[in-house]
N, C-alpha and C positions, 0 to 999 in steps of 0.2 A: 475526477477519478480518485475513487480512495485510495492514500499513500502508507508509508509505513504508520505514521500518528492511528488514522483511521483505522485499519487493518488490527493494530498492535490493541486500538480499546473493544474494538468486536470479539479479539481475542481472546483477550483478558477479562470482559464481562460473561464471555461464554465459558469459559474457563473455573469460574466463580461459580457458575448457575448448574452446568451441567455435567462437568468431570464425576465421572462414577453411573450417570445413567444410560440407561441399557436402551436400545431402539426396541420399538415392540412391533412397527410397521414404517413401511416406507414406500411413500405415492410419487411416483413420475406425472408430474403435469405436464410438461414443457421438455422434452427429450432432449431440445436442440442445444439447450446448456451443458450437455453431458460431454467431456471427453473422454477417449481411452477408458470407455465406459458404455457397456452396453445395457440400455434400458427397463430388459424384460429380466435381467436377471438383478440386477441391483436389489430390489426388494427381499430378495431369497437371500443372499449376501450378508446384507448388512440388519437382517433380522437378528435381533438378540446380540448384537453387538453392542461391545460396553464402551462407552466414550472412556479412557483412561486419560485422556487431558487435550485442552485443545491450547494452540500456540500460533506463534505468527512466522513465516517466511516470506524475506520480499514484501510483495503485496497480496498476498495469500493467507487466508485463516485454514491451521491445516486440525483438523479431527483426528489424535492416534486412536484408533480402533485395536489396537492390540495384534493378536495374529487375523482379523477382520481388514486389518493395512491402515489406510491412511484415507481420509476423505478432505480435500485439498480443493478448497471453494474461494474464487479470484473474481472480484465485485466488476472488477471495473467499472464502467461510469455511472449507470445508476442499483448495483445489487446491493444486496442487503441480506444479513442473516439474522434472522429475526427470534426472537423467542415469545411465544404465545401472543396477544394481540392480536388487532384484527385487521395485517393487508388487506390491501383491496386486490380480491381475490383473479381478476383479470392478469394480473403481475405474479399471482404463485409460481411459482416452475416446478418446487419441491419439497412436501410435505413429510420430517421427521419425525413420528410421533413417539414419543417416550414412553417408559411401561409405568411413570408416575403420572401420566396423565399432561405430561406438559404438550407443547408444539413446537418442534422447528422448523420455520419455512427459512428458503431461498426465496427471495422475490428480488425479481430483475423487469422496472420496466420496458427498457430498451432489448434486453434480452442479450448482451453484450457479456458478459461474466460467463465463470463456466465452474462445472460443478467435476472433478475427476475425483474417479476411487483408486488408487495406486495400493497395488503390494508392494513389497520393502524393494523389489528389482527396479520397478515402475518410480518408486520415491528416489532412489538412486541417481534413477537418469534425471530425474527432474533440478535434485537437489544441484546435477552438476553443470545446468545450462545457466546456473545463478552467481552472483560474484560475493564478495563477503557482503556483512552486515556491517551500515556506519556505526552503531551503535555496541559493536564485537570490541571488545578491550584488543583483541585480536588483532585488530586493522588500527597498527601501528602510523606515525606520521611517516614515518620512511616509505611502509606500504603504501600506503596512501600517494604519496608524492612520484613512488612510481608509478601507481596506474595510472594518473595524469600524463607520468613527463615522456611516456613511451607512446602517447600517441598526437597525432597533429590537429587531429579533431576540435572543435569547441570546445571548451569546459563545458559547459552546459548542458551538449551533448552527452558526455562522460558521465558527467554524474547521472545521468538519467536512462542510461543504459544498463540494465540488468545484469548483463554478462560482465560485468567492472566492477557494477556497487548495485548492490538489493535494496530495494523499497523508496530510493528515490523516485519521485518524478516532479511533475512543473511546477508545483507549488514552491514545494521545498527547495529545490534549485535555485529559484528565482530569490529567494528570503538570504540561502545561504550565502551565494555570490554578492548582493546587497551587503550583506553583515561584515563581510569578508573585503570590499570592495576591490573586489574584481571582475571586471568587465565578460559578462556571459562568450564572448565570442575571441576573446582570449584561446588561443592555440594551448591545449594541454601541454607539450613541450616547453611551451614557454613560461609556465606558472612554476615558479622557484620556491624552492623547498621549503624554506619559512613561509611562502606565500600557503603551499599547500598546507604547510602546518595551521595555518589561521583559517585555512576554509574547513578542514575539519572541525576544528573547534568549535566555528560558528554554526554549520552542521548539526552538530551533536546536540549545541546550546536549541536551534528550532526546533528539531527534530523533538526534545525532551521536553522543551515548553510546550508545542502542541500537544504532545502525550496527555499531559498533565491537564490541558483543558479539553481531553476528549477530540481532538482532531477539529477540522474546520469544514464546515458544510457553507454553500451557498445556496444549494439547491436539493441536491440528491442523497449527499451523506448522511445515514440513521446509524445510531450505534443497535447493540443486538437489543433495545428495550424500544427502539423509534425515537430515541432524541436525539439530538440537532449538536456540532462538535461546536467550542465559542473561541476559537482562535481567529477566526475570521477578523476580529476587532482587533489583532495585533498584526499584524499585517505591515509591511512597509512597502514593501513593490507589486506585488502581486494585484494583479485587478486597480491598480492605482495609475495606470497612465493617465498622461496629462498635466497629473497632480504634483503640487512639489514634494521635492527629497523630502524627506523626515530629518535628514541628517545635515546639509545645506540649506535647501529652498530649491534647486536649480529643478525645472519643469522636466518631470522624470519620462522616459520614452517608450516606444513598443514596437516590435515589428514581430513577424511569422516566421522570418527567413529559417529560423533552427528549426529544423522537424516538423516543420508545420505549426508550432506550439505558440502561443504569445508568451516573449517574452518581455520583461519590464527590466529596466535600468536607469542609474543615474549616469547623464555622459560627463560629469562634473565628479564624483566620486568612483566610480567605480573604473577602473583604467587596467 
């Protein structure tokens, strides 16, 4: 599922390509990716709407349209914002045609992602079911140390929780706890303030190294041109059960038990 890294280069690549162009048409393939959006009018809508820049929230690449509002597209596990190219047109949901003649599809194989148009009322509510940004100068260690120490939850949990901290999810979680070495299933109350200090840290440090190589694909991740993110090779827990620590040797572990998710740990470093 694309995370903040992922989300942040779709963003940023679209951003680069498309700020300033205007929609000249707009096709509904696939309706069922729409929220808080109705399908027969979208087109009417967002005709002649100028992209004035696009950005990233959480795990959402959001379109300002201006007084047109907000067009706020959430990939989850296999969507994709694509620019020109040629998906395989089975997977279209939704065709952005520009009045330069370019293409923006939405393609979602699984069809799990969703595509919402929000006015600034709509953008409001959205922005306020979300927690800060780890990457916000904002989200101080103090802050930070409280949203942990005020709940009894997993850390792992925590971090991956929307409503606490934006754009996390299991990748990330799994590198930063590693980095951090503390134990995923450590009780947020019990992670001490210095300890939170070093999990941000370590946070911020993956969080900006995946940026930087474009995110991590295994499978489904494309940036908005269809290439492939290369962080996958830095990697230290994630997808590595079995395998020894990177940082000991000690034969690293896995289980479901948090959320359903796999996750990985050392039971020798991380405590």
């Amino acid at each position: 599922m694309p995370e903040l890294p992922e989300t942040e280069t779709i963003a940023r690549d679209l951003d680069a390509a498309v700020r300033g162009a205007r929609f000249a048409d707009v096709t509904v393939v696939r309706a069922d990716v729409l929220r808080h959006t109705d399908a027969r009018r979208l087109p009417a809508t967002l005709a002649g709407a100028t992209i004035v820049s696009v950005s990233r929230r959480a795990k959402s690449i959001v379109l300002v349209l201006g007084e047109s509002g907000r067009l706020v597209v959430t990939p989850r596990f296999t969507g994709a914002l694509l620019i020109d190219g040629t998906p395989d047109e089975r997977y279209t949901c939704l065709i952005l045609d520009l009045a330069d003649g370019r293409r923006l599809r939405y393609h979602d194989v699984r069809r799990l992602g969703t595509v919402a148009h929000l006015d600034a009322a709509g953008h409001t509510r959205w922005e306020a079911t979300l927690g800060p940004e780890p990457l916000d100068d904002a989200l101080t260690h103090a802050r930070f140390a409280a949203i942990l120490r005020a709940s009894r939850r997993a850390v792992k949990t925590l971090l991956m929780d929307q409503r606490r901290l934006a754009g996390v999810g299991n990748i990330y979680a799994n590198e930063a706890l590693w980095r951090a070495e503390i134990r995923p299933t450590r009780r947020g109350h019990a992670v001490t303030r210095p300890q939170a200090a070093t999990l941000l840290d370590a946070l911020r440090a993956v969080l900006t190294e995946s940026i930087a190589l474009r995110g991590t694909t295994f499978r489904d991740f494309r940036d908005a041109y269809g290439g492939r993110g290369g962080f996958a090779e830095r990697l230290a827990v994630y997808g590595r059960a079995g395998l020894p620590c990177l940082r000991c040797g000690t034969t690293l572990r896995a289980t479901h038990a948090l959320e359903g998710r796999q996750t990985v740990w050392c039971p020798a470093c991380q405590r």
